[in-house]
VOZA-312456 format. One record per residue (C-alpha): residue number from 1; residue in three letters; x, y, z. Coordinates in steps of 0.001 Angstrom, whole numbers. Layout:
N
+-----+-----+---------+---------+---------+
|   i |  aa |       u |       v |       w |
+-----+-----+---------+---------+---------+
| NUM | ala |       X |       Y |       Z |
...
+-----+-----+---------+---------+---------+
REM end
This chain:
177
+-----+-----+---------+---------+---------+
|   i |  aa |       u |       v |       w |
+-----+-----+---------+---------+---------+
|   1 | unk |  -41453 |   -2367 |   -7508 |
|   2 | unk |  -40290 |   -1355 |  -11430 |
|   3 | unk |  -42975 |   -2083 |  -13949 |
|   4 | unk |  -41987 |   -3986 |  -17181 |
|   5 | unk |  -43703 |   -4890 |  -20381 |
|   6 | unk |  -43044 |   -8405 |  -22158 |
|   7 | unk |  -42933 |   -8985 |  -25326 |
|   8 | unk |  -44422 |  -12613 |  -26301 |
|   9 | unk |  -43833 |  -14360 |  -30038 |
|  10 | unk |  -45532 |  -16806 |  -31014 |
|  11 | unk |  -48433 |  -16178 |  -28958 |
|  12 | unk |  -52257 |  -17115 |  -31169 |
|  13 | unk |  -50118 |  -18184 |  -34349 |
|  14 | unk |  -49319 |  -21622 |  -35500 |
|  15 | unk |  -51785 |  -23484 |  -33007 |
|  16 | unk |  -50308 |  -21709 |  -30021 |
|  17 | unk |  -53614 |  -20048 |  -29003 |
|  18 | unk |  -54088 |  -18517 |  -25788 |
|  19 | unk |  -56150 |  -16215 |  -24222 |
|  20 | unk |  -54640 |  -13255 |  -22486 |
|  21 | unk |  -56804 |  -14401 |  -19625 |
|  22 | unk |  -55044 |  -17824 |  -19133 |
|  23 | unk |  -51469 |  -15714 |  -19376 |
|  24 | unk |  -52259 |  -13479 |  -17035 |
|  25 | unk |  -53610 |  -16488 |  -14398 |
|  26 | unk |  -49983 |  -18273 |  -15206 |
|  27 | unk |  -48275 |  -14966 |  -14765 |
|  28 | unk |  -50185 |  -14972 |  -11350 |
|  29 | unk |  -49739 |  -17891 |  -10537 |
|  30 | unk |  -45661 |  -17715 |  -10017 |
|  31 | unk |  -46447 |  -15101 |   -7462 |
|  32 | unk |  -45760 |  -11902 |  -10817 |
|  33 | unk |  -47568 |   -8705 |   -9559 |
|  34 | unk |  -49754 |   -6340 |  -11372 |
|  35 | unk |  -50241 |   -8258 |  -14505 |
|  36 | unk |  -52000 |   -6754 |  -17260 |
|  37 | unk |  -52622 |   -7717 |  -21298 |
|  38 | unk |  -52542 |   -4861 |  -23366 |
|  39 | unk |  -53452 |   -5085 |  -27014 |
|  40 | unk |  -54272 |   -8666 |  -26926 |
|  41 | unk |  -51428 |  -10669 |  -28377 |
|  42 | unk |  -48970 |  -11241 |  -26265 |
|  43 | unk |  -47844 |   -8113 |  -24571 |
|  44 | unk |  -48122 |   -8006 |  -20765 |
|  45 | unk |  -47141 |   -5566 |  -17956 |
|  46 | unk |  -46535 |   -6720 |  -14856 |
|  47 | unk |  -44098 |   -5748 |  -11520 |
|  48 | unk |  -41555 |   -7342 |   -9949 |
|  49 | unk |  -38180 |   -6707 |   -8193 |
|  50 | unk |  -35448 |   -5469 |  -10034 |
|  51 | unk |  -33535 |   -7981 |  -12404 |
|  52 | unk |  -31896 |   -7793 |  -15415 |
|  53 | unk |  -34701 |   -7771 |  -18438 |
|  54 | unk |  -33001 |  -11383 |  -19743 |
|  55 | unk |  -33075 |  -12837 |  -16467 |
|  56 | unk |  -37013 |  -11830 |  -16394 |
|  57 | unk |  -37608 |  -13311 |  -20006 |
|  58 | unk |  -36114 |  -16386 |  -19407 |
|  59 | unk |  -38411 |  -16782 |  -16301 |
|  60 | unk |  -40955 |  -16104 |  -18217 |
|  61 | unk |  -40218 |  -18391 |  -21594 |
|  62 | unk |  -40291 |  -21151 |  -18790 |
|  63 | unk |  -43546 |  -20286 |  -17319 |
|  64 | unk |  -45024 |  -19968 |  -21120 |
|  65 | unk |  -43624 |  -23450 |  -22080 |
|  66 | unk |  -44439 |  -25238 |  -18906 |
|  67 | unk |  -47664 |  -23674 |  -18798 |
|  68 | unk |  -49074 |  -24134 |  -22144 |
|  69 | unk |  -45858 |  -26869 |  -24070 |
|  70 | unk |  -44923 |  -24364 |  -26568 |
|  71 | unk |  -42222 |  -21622 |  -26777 |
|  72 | unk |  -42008 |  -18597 |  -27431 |
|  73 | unk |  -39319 |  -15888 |  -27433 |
|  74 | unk |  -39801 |  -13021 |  -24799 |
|  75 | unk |  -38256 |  -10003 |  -25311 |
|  76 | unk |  -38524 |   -8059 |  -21886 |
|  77 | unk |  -38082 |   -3885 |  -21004 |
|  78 | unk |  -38590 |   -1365 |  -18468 |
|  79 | unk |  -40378 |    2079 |  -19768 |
|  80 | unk |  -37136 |    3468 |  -20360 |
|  81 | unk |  -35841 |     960 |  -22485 |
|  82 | unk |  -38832 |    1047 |  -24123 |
|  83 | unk |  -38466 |    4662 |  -24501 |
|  84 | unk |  -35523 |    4475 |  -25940 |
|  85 | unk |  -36655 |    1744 |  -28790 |
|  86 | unk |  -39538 |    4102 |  -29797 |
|  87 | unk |  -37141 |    7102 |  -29846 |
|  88 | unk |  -34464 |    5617 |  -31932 |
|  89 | unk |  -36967 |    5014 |  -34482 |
|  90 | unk |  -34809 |    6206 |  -37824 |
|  91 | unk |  -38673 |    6196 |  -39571 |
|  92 | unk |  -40224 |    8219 |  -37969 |
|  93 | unk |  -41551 |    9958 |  -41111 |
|  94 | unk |  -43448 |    6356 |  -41903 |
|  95 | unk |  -46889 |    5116 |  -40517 |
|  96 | unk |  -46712 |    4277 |  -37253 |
|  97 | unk |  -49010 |    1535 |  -38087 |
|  98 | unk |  -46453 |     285 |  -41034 |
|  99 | unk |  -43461 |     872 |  -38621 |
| 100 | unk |  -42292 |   -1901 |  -36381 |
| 101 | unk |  -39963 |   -2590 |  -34711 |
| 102 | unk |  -38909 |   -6506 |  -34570 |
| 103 | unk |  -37175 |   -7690 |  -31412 |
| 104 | unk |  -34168 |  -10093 |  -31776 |
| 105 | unk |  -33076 |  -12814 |  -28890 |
| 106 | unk |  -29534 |  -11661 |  -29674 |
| 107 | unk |  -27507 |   -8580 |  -31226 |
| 108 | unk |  -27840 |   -8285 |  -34750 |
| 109 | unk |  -24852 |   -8388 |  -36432 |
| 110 | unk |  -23963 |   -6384 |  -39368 |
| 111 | unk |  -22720 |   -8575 |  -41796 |
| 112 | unk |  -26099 |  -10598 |  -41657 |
| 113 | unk |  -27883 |   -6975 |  -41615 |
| 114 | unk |  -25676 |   -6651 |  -44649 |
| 115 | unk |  -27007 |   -9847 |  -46400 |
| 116 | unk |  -30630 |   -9776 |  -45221 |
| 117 | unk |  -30488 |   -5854 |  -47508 |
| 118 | unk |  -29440 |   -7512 |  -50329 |
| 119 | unk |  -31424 |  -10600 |  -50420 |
| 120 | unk |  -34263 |   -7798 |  -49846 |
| 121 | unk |  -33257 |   -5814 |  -52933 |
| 122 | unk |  -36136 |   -5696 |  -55706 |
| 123 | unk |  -38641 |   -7423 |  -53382 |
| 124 | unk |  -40457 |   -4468 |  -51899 |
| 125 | unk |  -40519 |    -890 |  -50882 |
| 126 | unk |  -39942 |   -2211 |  -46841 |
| 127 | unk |  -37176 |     544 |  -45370 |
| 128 | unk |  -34570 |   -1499 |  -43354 |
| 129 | unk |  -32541 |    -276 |  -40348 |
| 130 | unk |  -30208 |   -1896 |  -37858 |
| 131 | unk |  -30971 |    -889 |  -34163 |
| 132 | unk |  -29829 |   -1856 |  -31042 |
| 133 | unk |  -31577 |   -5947 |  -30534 |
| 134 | unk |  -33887 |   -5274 |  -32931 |
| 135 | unk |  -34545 |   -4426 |  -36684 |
| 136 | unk |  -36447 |   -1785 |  -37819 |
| 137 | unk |  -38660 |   -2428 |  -40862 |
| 138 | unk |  -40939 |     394 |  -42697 |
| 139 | unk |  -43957 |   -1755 |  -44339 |
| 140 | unk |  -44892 |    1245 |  -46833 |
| 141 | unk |  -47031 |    -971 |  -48558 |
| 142 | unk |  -48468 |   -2586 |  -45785 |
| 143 | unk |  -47382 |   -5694 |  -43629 |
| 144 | unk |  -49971 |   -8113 |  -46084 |
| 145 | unk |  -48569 |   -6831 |  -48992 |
| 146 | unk |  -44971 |   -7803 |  -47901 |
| 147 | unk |  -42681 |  -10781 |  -49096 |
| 148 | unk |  -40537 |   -9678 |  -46080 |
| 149 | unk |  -41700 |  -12479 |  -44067 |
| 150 | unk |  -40677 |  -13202 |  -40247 |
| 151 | unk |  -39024 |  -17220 |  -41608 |
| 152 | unk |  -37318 |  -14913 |  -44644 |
| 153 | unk |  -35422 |  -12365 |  -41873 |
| 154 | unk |  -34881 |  -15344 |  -39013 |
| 155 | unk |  -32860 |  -17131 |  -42051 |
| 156 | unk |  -31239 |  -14482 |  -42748 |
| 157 | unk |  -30298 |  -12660 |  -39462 |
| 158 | unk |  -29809 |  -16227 |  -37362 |
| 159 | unk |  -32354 |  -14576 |  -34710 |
| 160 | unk |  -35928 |  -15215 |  -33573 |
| 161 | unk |  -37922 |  -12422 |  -33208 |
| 162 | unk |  -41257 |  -10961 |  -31910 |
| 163 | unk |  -42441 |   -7572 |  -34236 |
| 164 | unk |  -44507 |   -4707 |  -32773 |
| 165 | unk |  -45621 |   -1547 |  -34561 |
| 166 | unk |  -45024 |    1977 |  -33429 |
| 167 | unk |  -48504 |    2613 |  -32863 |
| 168 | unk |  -49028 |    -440 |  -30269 |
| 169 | unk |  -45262 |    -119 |  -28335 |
| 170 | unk |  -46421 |    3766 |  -27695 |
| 171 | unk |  -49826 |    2780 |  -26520 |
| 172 | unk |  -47935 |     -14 |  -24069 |
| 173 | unk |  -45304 |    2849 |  -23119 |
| 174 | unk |  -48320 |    4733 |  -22215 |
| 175 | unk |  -49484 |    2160 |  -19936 |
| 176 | unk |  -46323 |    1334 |  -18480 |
| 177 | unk |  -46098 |    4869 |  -17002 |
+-----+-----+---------+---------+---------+
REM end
């Protein structure tokens, strides 16, 4: 069966706390295979048949919100799409700790990439770049340091999204095999 990796937001912000423990059990418990928490906040592997990755995070938005009575956005991908994200990486010069990438629940569009740059201008050294579902963000500074805040880019790009840095999607890559 194909392994995938989901991508959780809003998982142990906000009041939605929740072990990896109870995910995994409610992963479990609607029959998912091989689950496994990696990194503790909301990333978990796990195998089942094939299906399209937004069929898969739909199914499991519903288990999270029936579950536990919050939602969150789940962004969902084999290892090669996952491959792919880390390899399209246009900063791959930066910190792979400062580096994330932040997952959209739609395409990004460029005329809000386009606006979210120049709202952006003068309000930190953060490198921006559009990417295929997702936005890629340099922190130079550091991700406290930043004004570039998830509410200020959700305004601005009309998408949730779920961030993770280089450093933690090659360690789950690693995993997924």
């Amino acid at each position: 069966m194909p392994r995938y990796v989901a991508l959780l937001g809003s998982i142990n912000v906000g009041g939605n706390r929740l072990s990896m423990a109870e995910l995994r059990e409610a992963f479990e418990r609607e029959g998912i295979e091989g689950v496994e928490t990696v990194v503790a906040s909301g990333n978990v592997l796990f195998e089942h048949e094939e299906r399209p990755s937004e069929g898969l995070a739909e199914m499991l938005e519903w288990i999270v919100s029936d579950r536990f009575g919050f939602r969150s956005m789940v962004v969902v991908l084999s290892a090669d799409e996952l491959r792919e994200v880390i390899a399209a990486n246009p900063f791959a010069d930066g910190d792979e700790a400062k580096v994330h990438v932040l997952f959209l629940d739609g395409d990004l569009d460029a005329a809000q990439f386009r606006v979210l740059v120049e709202d952006h201008k003068g309000r930190g050294p953060e490198r921006l770049a559009m990417g295929a579902r997702a936005l890629y963000i340099d922190f130079a500074a550091g991700v406290a340091a930043s004004r570039l805040t998830g509410p200020f880019l959700e305004r601005r790009l009309g998408r949730r999204g779920t961030a993770r840095n280089i450093r933690s999607l090659a360690r789950i890559l690693a995993k997924l095999g």
